[in-house]
N, C-alpha and C positions, 0 to 999 in steps of 0.2 A: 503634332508639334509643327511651327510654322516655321520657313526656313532663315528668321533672323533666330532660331531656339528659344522659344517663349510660346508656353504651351497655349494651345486653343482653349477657349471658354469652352463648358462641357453644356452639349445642348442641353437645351429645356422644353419640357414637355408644354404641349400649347395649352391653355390657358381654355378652361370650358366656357361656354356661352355664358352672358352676364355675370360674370363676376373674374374674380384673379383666382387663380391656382394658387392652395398652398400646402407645404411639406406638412405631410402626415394629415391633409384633414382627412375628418372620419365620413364616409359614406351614407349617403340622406338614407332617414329612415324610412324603413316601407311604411305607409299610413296604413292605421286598420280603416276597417269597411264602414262606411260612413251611417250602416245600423249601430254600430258598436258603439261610434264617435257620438251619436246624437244619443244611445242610452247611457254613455256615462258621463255624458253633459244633463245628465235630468237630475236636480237633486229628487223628488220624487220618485224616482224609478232606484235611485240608488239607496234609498229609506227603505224602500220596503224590499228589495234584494239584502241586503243586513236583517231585517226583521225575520224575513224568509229563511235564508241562512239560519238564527238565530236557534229560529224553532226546530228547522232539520234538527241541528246536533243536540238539542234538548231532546228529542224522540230519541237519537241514535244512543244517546248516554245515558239513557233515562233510568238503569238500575246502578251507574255510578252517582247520580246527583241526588235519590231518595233517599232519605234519611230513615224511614222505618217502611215496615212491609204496606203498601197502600189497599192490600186483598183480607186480607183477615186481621178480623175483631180481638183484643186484645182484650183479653176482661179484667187482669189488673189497671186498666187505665179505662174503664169504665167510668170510674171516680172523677174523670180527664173531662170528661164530657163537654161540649160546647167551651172548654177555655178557651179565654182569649189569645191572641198572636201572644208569643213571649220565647223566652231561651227557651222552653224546653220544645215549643213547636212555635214555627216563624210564621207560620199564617192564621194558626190556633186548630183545632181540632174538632171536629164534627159530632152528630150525635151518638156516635158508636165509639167514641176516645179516637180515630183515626187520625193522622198526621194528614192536615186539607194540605199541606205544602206536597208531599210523596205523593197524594191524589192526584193532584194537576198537573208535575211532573208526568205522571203513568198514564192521564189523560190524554196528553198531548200525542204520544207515542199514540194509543189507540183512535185519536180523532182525527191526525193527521194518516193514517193507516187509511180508516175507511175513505176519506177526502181521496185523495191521492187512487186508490184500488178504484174509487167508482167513477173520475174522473179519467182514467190509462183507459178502463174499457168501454165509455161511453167516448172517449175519443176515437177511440180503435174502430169501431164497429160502426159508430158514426161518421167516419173519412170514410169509410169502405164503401159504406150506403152514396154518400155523395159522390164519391166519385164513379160509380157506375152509374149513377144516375147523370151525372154529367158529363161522361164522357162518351156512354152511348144514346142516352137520350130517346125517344120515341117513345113506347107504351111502357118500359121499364122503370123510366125517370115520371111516369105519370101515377104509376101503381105506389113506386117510393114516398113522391113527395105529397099522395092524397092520403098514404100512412101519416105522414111528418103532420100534417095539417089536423089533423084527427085528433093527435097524442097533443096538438097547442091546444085543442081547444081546453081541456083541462087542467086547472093551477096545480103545477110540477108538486107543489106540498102534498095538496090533498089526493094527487096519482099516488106518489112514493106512500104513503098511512096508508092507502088501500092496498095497495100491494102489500106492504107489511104484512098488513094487520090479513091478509087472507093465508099468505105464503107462512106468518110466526115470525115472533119477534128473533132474530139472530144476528150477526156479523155478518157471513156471509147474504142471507137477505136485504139485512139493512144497505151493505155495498150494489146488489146487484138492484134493488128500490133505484136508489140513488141514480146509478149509471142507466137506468131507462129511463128513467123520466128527464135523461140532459144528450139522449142521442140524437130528437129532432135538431140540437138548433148546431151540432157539429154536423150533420145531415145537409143543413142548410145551406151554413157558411163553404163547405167545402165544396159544395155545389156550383155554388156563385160561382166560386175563385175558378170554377175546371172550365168553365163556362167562358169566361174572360180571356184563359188560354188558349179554349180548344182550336179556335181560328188562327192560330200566330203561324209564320214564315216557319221556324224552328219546327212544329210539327210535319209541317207541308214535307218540309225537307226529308224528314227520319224515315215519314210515310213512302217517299218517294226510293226512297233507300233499301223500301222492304223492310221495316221493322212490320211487327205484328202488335197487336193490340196489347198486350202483355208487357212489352218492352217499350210500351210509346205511354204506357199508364207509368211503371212504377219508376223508368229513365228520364222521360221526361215532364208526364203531367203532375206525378204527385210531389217531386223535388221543390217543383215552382207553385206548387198552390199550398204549401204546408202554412205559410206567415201567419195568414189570420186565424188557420187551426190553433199555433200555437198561443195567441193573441187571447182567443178564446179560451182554453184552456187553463192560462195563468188567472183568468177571473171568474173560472167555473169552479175552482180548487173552493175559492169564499161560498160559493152561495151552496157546495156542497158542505163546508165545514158548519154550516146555520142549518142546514136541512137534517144532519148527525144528531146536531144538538137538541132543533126542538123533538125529533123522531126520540132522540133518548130523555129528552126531560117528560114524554107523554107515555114511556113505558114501553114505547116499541122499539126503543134503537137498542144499545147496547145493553146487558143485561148484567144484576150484581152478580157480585160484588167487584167485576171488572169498572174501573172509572172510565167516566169519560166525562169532558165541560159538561155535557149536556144533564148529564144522568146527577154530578154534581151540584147542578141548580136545582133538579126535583130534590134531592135530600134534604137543599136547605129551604126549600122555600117555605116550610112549618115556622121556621125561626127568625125570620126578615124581622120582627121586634126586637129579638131579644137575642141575637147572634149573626148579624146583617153580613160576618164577614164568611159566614156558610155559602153565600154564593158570590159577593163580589169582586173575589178574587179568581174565580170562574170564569162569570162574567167579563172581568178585565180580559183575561187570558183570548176569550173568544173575541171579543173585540180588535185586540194585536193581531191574531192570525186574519181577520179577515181586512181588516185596514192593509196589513202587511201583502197577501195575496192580491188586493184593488192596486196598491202604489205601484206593484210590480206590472202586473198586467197593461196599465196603462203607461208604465214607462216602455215594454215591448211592443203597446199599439203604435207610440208617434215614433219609435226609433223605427220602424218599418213604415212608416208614413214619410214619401218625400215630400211633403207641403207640410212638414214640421220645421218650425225655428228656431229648432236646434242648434 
């Protein structure tokens, strides 16, 4: 109070750089990381993350969304036979009376199963390979990558039918087919990337620190080269969801009376005149997943890509 008794204005807080102070504003937000910013500015990348999505929880619910058993033959609806879509089956029914809608439900669950299983372990084994290859380099990285270069010369289809077809038609085979013949090119990519790091200031430093080779792989090389593993990955999921199907439309992949798209399209293909809808709702379904698998993967290439205009 001042001594005519007239109180003092009560100070005021100073005022932040470029702009005025005011009561109660709210606190700038943290910006996310500008991978995030530029994939969820992709409409592309965000189509097929919904698509992606879509199919997960179709696999994951897949005995609450079937409307009849999609494994065994019902011979009161034998009679059923190739009807068409309608109320009592919404996509119509195949040549054994089977509900093709509960089929492709059950398919997805097992095609995305094998996709997914043979794609986790041809990632796995295939980062491992490259990054000892590229992080110790000399006759190790020579022996790896004359293996990699070997396993390209052969088209990854007719590897995975050979292997099948000598190992037996199974799930587990069909999975482990698949995940060898997509280790060279995570071999690869991972290599590159180790390759690109292994000279950086950051390692110099850890090394100088006395880290050991153990702790300079899994702390700092393999954190910073995972991008284009994952990159690859999202668009290996497609080409292993096409490699299921034709291996199960040719009798190698998965075996009846389990569904799958692929095993689906061999059932109808007798009836392409006279029941067209025996595969191309099969069909459609494999086309979504692997659309959906492409939109995503290259919305996670350019959101790790800084020369994206995002």
């Amino acid at each position: 109070m001042s001594a005519l008794g007239t109180p003092e204005p009560a100070p005021t807080e100073p005022a932040p750089a470029g702009g005025v102070a005011t009561a109660g504003a709210p606190r700038a937000r943290r910006k996310l990381p500008k991978p995030v910013l530029r994939f969820t500015r992709s409409v592309n990348a965000m189509v097929g993350l919904a698509l992606t999505l879509l199919l997960t929880l179709v696999a994951l619910f897949a005995p609450l969304l079937m409307r009849e058993d999609p494994y065994q033959v019902d011979f009161g609806k034998l009679s059923q036979r190739l009807e068409p879509p309608g109320e009592s089956s919404w996509l119509g029914r195949d040549n054994f009376g089977r509900d093709i809608y509960s089929r492709i439900i059950a398919g997805t669950r097992v095609s995305l199963l094998v996709a997914f299983g043979a794609v986790a372990l041809s990632m796995l084994v295939g980062s491992l390979l490259g990054l000892v290859a590229g992080y110790f380099g000399g006759w190790l990285d020579e022996v790896i990558m004359r293996v990699t270069d070997i396993l390209y010369a052969f088209p990854s289809i007719l590897l995975a039918l050979a292997l099948v077809a000598a190992l037996g038609p199974s799930l587990a085979n069909l999975v482990f087919a698949i995940s060898f013949v997509s280790v060279p090119g995570f071999a690869r990519v991972m290599r590159s990337s180790v390759i690109q790091i292994r000279g950086k200031e950051m390692l110099e430093s850890a090394r100088s620190l006395g880290a050991g080779d153990l702790r300079m792989i899994f702390r700092h090389v393999l954190p910073n080269s995972l991008a284009p593993t994952v990159v690859l990955a999202s668009m290996s999921m497609a080409t292993a969801l096409l490699t299921e199907a034709g291996l199960s439309f040719l009798g190698l992949g998965v075996q009846p009376p389990t569904p799958s798209w692929g095993g689906i399209l061999a059932d109808g293909r007798e009836y392409l005149r006279t029941a067209p809808f025996m595969t191309n709702f099969a069909g459609l379904a494999i086309l979504l997943a692997v659309m959906a698998f492409n939109l995503l993967g290259d919305g996670i290439r350019d959101a790790f890509d800084p020369r994206s205009k995002l």
